[in-house]
N, C-alpha and C positions, 0 to 999 in steps of 0.2 A: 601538489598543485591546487586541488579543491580548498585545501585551509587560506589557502592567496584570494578566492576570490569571495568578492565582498557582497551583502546581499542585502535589501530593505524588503520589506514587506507593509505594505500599506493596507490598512483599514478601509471595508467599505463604506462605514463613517468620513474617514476622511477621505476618501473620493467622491462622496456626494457632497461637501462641504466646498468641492473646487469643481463641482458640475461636471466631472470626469466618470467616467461608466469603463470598468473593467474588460475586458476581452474575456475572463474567466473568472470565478469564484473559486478559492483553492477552498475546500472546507477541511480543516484539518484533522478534527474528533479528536476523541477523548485522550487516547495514544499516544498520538501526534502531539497531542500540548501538555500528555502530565507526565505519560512516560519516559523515562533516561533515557532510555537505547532508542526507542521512537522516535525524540524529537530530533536525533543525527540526522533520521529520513526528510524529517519536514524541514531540517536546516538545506539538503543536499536538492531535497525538489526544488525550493526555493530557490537556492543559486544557480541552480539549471534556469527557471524560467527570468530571474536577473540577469543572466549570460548571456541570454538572447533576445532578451529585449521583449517577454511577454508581459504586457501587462496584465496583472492581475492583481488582486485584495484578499482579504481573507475577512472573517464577522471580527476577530479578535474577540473581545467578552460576551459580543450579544449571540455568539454560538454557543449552544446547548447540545447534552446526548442527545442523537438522533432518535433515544428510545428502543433501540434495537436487542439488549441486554432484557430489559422489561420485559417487552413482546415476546421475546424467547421463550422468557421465565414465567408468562402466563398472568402478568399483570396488564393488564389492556386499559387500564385506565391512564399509568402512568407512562403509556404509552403515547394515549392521545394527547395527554396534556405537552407530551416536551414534542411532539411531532405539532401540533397546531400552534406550539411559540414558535416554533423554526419556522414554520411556512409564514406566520404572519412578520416573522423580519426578513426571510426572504421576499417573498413576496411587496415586501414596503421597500424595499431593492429595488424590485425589479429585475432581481436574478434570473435570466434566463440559463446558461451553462457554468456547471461544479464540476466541478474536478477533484477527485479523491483518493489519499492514499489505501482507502481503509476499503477493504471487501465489503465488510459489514454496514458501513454506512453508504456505500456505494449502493450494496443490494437493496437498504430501507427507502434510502433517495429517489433510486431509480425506481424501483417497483412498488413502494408501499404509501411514497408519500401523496402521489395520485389521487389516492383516494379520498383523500382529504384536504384536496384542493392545490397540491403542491405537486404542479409539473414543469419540470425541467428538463433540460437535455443534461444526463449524469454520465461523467465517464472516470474510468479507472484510470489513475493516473498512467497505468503499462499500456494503457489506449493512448494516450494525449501524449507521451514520449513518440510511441510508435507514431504518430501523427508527423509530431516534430522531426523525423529523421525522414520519412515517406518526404515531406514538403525539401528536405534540404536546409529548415534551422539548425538542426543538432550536429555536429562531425566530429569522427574522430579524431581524435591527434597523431599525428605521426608517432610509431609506436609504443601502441595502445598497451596500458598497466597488463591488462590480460590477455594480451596475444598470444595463442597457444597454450592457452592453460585450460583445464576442464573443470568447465563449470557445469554443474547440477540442479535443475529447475525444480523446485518445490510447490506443486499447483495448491491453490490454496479452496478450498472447497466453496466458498460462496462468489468467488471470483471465476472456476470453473464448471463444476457441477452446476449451480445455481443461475450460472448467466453464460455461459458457457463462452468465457474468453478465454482460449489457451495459445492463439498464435501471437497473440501483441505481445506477453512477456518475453515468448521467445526472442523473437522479431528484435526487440529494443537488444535480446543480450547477442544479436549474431552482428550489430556493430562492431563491439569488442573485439571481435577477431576472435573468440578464442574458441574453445573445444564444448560442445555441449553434447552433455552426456547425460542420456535418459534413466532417471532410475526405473525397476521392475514394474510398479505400478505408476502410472505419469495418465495428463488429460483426463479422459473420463473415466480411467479404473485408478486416477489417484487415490491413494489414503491420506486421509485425515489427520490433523498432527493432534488432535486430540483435544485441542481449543474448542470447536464450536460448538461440542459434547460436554463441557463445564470442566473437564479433565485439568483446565490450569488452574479451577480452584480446589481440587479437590485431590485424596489421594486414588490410585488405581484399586479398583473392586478386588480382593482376594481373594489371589490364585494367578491374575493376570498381571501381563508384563504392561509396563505404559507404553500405548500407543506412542507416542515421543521416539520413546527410544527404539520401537521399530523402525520405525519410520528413518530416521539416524542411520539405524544399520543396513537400510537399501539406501541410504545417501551414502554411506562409506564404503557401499560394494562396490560403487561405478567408480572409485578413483578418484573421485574431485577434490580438490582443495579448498573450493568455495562452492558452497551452499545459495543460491540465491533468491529470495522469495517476498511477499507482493502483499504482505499484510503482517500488522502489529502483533495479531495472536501466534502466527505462524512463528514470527521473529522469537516472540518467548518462548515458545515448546519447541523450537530445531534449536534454537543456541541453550537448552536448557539438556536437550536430549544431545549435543555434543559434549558439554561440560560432564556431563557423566562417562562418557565415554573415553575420559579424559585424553583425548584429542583437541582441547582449543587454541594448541599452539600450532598448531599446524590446520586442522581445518576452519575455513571463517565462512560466517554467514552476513547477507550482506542485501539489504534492499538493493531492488533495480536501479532505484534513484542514484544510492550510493554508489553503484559499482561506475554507472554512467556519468555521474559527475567526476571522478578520477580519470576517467579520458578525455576531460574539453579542457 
């Protein structure tokens, strides 16, 4: 049913061009627009808010890394530089509210761009779902893809630790109907899949096993069939830690966006 529905995404260029002013800024990041398996999310968020009729834009080219990879890695210059291009086209916007898939630039957005003159009201896109169903835009459909099936929430550490949102994701997947099933560490004693420790580029220190594939095997202990989780690093290290496991015919991992666009 998702592949049926049809979707535009309009530029904030082109809406200032027809004096038209967005309800939200989707900011997609790096992920979102270079990534394969990513950009499914950004096509699924996208049809979600075409569905209902929100309007919104995206920068399209004039969006840059938020700098948050740099600032990690101790470069502070090439931080300021992509963080003070972003404010000044948001800013000549006029962006007041982003919305985003990405933890990471969620947490640079909301918390670091401040500083440097760029404030906005920033929410995680498992915020602005849960918004959307709280209001009564989003519904399920008469029996729901995942009714009764057990899904497994993977908290993503700069989404929870870090800003500490852990009911909205839920929240969006208890639409579904279906079974949610907490693995052993979940919320504020989740583990890490091992992304925001530089583990997806590198190999595991020797001796140790990859975080990834821990992580995997308290997702595989609860019984789920589907995996579900709330960031592009995550995405890589839980579907990279199932292909090892070789389980990917039977377990799927699956943005929030995607899971919730299969039931409108």
């Amino acid at each position: 049913m998702a592949d049926t529905i049809e979707y535009k995404v309009p530029t904030m260029a082109e809406m200032a061009m027809n004096g038209q002013e967005p309800e939200i800024l989707f900011w997609v990041g790096c992920a979102g627009s270079f990534d394969d398996r990513y950009k499914k999310v950004t096509i699924a968020f996208a049809k979600i808010l075409n569905k209902i009729g929100v309007n919104f834009a995206v920068l399209g080219t004039e969006e840059s890394c938020t700098g948050d990879p740099a600032r990690r890695a101790g470069n502070e210059f090439a931080f300021q530089m992509l963080a003070q291009q972003n404010i000044q086209v948001l800013n000549g916007y006029g962006v007041k509210k982003i919305v985003t898939a990405c933890p990471h630039c969620f947490n640079t957005l909301k918390n670091e761009y401040p500083e440097l003159g760029g404030t906005y009201e920033v929410i995680h896109h498992s915020q602005y779902l849960q918004q959307l169903i709280n209001e009564g835009r989003v519904k399920l459909a008469d029996g729901g893809t995942f009714k009764g099936q057990k899904i497994t929430f993977h908290d993503s550490c700069y989404l929870g630790r870090a800003n500490e949102v852990y009911e909205a994701p839920r929240q969006v997947l208890e639409i579904l109907d279906a079974e949610l099933v907490e693995m052993k560490r979940c919320r504020t004693n989740g583990l890490c899949c091992g992304a925001g420790g530089a583990q997806m580029f590198k190999e595991p220190e020797k001796g140790n096993k990859d975080i990834n594939i821990e992580r995997i095997e308290e997702a595989l202990s609860t019984g789920a069939k589907t995996i579900a989780v709330a960031c592009p690093f995550c995405m890589t290290m839980i579907s990279d830690g199932v292909k090892n496991k070789e389980k990917e015919h039977e377990v799927k991992v699956y943005d929030l966006a995607e899971l919730l666009i299969q039931t409108l």
